[in-house]
C-alpha positions as CSV (number, residue, x, y, z in Angstrom):
1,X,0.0,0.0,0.0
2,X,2.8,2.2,0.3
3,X,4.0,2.1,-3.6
4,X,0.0,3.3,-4.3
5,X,0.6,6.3,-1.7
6,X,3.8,7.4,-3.3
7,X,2.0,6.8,-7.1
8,X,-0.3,9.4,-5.8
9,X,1.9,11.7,-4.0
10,X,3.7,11.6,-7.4
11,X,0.4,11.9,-9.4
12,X,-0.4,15.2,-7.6
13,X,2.7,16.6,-7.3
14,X,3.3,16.0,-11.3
15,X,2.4,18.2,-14.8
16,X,0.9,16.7,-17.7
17,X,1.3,18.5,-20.9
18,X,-2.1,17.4,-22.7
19,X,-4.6,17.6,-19.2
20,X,-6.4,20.2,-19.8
21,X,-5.6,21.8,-16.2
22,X,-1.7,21.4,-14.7
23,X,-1.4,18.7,-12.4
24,X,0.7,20.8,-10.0
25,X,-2.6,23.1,-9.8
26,X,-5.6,20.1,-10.1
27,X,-7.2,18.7,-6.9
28,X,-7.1,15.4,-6.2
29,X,-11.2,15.5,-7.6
30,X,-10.4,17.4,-10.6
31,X,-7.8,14.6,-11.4
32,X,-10.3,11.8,-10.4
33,X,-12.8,13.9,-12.8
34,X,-10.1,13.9,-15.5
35,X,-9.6,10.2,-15.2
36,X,-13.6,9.4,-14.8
37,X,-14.2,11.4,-17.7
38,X,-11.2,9.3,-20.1
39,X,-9.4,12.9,-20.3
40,X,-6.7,11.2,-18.9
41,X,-5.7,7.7,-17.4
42,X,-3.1,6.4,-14.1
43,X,-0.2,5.8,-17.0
44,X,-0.7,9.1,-18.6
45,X,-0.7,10.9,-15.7
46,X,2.3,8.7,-14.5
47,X,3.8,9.4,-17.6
48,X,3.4,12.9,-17.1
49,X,5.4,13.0,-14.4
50,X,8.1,11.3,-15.2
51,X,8.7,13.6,-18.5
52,X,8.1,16.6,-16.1
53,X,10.8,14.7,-14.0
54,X,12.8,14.5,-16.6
55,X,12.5,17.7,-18.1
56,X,13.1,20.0,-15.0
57,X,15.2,17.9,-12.5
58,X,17.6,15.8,-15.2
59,X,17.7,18.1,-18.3
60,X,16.8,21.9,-18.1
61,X,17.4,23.6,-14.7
62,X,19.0,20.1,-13.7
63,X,17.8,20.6,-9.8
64,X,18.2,17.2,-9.4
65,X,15.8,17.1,-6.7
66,X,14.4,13.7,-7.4
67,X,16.8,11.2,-6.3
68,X,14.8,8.3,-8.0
69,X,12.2,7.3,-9.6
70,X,10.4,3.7,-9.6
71,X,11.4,1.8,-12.9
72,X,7.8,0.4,-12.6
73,X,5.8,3.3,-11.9
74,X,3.8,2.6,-15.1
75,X,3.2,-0.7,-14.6
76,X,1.6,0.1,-11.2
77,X,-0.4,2.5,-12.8
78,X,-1.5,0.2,-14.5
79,X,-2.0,-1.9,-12.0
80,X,-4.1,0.8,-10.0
81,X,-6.6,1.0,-13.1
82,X,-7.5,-3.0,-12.3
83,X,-7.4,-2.0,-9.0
84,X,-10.0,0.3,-8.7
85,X,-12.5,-1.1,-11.4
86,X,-12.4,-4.8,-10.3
């Protein structure tokens, strides 16, 4: 249960380029919304994030405030979507 709490921590905390509203700005019920409505899914999101982790903390400004990141996090995303609709 703790991988699904840091999925989400990174879910909220992330940016996606085609959502319609910022990730770093959305509520957790504007991204539930998003996901209810098909506007987005757990991988896209996920996927969001790690492009926004790679474009600000490896390339770009290069903060390098991420240490790692879960080789896996799509899969679990994945994984969440069974998750909640079985």
């Amino acid at each position: 249960m703790g991988g699904v709490k840091l999925l989400l921590s990174l879910l909220v905390a992330a940016s996606t380029a085609h959502a319609a509203t910022s990730i770093t700005e959305a509520s957790v019920e504007q991204l539930q919304s998003a996901m209810a409505s098909g506007r987005a899914t757990s991988q896209s999101i996920t996927q969001s994030s790690l492009d926004r982790i790679r474009r600000l903390d490896r390339a770009g400004p290069s903060i390098r405030s991420v240490l790692e990141t879960n080789p896996d996090a799509l899969k679990a995303a994945g994984s969440l979507v069974l998750a909640v609709f079985d």
